[in-house]
TORKOL-4160 file (C-alpha; in steps of 0.2 Angstrom, whole numbers, padded with zeros to 4 digits, m for minus):
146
<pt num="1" X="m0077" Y="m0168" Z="0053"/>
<pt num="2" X="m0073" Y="m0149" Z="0056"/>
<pt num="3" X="m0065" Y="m0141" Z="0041"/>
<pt num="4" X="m0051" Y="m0128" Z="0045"/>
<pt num="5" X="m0050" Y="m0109" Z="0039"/>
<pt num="6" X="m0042" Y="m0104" Z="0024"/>
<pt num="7" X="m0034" Y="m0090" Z="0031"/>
<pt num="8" X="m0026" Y="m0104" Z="0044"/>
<pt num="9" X="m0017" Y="m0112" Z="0030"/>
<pt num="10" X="0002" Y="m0112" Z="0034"/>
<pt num="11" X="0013" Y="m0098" Z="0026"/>
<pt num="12" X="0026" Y="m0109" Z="0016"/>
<pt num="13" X="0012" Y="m0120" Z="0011"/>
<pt num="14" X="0002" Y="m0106" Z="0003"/>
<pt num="15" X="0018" Y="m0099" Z="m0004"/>
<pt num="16" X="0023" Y="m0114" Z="m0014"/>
<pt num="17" X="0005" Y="m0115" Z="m0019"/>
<pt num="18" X="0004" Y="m0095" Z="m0027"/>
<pt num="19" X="0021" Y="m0097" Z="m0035"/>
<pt num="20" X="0011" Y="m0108" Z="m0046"/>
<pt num="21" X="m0007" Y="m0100" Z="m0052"/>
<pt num="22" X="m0002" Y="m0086" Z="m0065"/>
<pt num="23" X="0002" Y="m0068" Z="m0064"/>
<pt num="24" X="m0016" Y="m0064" Z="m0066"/>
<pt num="25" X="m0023" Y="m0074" Z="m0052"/>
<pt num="26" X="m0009" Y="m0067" Z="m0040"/>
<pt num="27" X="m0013" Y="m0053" Z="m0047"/>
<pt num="28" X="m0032" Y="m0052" Z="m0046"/>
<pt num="29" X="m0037" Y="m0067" Z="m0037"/>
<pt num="30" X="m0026" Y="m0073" Z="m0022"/>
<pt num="31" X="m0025" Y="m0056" Z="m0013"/>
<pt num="32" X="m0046" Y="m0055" Z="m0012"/>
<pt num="33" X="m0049" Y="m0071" Z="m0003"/>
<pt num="34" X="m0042" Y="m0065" Z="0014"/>
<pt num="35" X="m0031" Y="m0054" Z="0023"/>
<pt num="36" X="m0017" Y="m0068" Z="0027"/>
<pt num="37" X="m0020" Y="m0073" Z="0007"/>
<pt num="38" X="m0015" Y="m0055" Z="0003"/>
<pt num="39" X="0000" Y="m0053" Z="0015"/>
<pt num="40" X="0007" Y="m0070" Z="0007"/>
<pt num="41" X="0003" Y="m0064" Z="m0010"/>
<pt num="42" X="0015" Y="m0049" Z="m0006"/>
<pt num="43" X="0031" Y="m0065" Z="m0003"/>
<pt num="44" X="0044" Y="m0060" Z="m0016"/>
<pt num="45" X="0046" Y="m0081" Z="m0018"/>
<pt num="46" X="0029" Y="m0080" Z="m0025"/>
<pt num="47" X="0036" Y="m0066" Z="m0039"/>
<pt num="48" X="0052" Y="m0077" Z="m0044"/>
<pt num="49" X="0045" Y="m0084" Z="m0061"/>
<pt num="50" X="0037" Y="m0067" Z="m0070"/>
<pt num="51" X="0029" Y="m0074" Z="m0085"/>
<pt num="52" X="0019" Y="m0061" Z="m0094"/>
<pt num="53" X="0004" Y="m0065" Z="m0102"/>
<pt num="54" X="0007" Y="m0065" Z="m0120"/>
<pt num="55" X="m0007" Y="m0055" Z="m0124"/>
<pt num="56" X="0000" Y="m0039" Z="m0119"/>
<pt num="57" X="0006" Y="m0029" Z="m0133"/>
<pt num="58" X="0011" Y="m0009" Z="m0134"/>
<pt num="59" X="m0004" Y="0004" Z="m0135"/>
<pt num="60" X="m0017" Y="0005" Z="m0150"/>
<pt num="61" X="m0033" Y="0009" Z="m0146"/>
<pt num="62" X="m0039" Y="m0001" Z="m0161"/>
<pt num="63" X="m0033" Y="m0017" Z="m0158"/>
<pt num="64" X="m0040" Y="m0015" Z="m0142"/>
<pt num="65" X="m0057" Y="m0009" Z="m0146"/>
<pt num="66" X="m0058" Y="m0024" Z="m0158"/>
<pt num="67" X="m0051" Y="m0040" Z="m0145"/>
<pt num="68" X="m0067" Y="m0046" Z="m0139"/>
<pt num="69" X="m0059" Y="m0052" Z="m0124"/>
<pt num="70" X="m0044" Y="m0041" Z="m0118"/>
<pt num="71" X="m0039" Y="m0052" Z="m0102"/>
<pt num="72" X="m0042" Y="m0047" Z="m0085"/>
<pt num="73" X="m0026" Y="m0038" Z="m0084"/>
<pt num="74" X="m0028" Y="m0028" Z="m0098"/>
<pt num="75" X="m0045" Y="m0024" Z="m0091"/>
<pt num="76" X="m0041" Y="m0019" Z="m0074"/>
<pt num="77" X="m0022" Y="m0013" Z="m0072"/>
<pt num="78" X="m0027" Y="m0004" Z="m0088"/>
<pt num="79" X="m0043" Y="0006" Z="m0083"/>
<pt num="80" X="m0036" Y="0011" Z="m0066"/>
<pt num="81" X="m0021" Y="0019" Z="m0074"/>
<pt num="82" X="m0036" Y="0027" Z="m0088"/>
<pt num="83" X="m0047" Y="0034" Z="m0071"/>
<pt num="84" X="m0031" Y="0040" Z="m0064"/>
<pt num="85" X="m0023" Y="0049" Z="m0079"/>
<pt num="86" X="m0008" Y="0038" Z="m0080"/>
<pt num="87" X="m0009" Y="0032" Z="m0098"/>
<pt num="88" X="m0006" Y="0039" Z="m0113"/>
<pt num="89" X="m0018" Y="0046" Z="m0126"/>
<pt num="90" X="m0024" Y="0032" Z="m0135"/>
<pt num="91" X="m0015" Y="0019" Z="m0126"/>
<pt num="92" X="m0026" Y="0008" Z="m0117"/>
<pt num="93" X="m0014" Y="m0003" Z="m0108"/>
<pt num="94" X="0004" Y="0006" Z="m0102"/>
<pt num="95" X="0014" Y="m0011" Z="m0103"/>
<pt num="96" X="0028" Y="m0001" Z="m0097"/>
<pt num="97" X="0020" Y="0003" Z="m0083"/>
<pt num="98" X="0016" Y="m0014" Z="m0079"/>
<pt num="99" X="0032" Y="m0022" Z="m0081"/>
<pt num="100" X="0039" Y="m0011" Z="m0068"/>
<pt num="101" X="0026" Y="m0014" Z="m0056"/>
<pt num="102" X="0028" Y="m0033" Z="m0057"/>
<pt num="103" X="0045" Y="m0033" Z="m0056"/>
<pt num="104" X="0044" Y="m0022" Z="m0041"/>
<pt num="105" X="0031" Y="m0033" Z="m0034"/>
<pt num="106" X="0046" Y="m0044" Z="m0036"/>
<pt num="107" X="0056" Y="m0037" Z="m0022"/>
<pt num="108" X="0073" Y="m0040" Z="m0033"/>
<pt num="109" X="0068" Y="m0059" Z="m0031"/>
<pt num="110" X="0064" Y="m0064" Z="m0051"/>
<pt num="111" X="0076" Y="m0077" Z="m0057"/>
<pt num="112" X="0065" Y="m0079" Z="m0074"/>
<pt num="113" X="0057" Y="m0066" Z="m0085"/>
<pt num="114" X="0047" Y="m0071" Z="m0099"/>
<pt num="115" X="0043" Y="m0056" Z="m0110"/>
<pt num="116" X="0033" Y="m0052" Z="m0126"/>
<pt num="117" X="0044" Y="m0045" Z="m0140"/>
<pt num="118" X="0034" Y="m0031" Z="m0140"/>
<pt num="119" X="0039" Y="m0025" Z="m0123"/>
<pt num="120" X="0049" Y="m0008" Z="m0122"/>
<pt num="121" X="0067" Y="m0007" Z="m0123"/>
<pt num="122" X="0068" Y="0004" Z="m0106"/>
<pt num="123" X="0055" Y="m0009" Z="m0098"/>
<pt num="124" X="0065" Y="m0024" Z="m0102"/>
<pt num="125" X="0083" Y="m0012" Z="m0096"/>
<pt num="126" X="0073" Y="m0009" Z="m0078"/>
<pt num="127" X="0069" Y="m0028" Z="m0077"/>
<pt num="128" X="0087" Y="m0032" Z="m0081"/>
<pt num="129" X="0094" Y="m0020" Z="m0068"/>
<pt num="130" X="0081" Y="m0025" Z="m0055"/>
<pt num="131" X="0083" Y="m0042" Z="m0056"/>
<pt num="132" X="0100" Y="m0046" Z="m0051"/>
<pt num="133" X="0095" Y="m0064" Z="m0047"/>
<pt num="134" X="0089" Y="m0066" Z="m0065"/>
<pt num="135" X="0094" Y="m0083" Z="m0073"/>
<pt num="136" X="0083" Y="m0087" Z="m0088"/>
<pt num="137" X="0076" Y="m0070" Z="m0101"/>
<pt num="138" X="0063" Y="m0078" Z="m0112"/>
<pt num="139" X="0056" Y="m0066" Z="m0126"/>
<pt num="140" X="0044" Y="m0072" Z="m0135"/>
<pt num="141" X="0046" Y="m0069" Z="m0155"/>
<pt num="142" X="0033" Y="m0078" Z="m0161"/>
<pt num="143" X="0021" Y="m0064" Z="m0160"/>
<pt num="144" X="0018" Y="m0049" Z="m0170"/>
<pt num="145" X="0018" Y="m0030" Z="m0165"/>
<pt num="146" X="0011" Y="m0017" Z="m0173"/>
C-alpha cells in the first residue's frame, strides 16, 4: 500500500484541520512542513477564531527572566523583534506588536477574539476596527497584570 504526500492533501481539508491546532502551532509549526502547508497556513479561514495564549502579559524583563518556560511564542516572535530592534527597552515581548500581526494574518476574517486583560487599549481598538466580522470578544480577567 502506497501512502500519499502530505503536500497532496486537499486544500479545504487542510484548512478545516489548521483552524483547529493553536495559534502557536499555525504559528510555528504548520508553515515548516511544506510549501502547500505554508500557503494554506496563510487562509484567512484558518485566522477566524484568534485565541491568544494566556501567557502573554505586557513587558517586564523580570517576570520574564524568572518564567522557566516562556512559550514558544514568547520565545520566537519576541527575539526576532529583540535582534531587529523592534521592542522596547526592557520589554521582552511587544504584545502590541503581536496582536496586530495576527489579526492581520487574519486578513479582516476574525469572528472571535479571545484576549488577556492585559492587552493594550490601542491593541485591542486595532483588533476591533480590523475585524469587522467580529462576533464574540473574550477577555480574560482571571489573570493578573503587573
Amino acid at each position: 500500500m502506497e501512502g500519499g504526500k502530505w503536500e497532496d492533501l486537499n486544500k479545504d481539508l487542510l484548512v478545516d484541520i489548521f483552524r483547529r491546532v493553536g495559534m502557536e502551532s499555525l504559528l510555528l509549526d504548520v508553515p515548516l512542513v511544506c510549501k502547500s502547508w505554508y500557503k494554506t497556513s496563510l487562509d484567512p479561514m484558518c485566522w477566524e477564531h484568534l485565541k491568544f495564549p494566556k501567557y502573554i502579559r505586557p513587558c517586564c524583563a523580570w517576570d520574564y527572566i524568572l518564567t522557566p518556560y516562556p512559550g514558544r511564542i514568547i520565545s520566537e516572535y519576541g527575539h526576532r523583534h529583540y535582534i531587529y530592534g523592534l521592542t522596547e527597552v526592557g520589554c521582552p515581548f511587544p504584545i502590541s506588536s503581536f496582536i496586530k500581526f495576527v489579526v492581520k494574518r487574519s486578513r479582516r476574517c476574525a469572528t472571535e477574539l479571545s484576549l488577556s486583560i492585559c492587552c493594550h487599549e490601542h491593541a485591542l481598538m486595532y483588533a476591533a476596527n480590523e475585524c469587522p466580522k467580529l462576533k464574540a470578544l473574550y477577555i480574560n480577567i482571571s489573570e493578573h497584570c503587573s
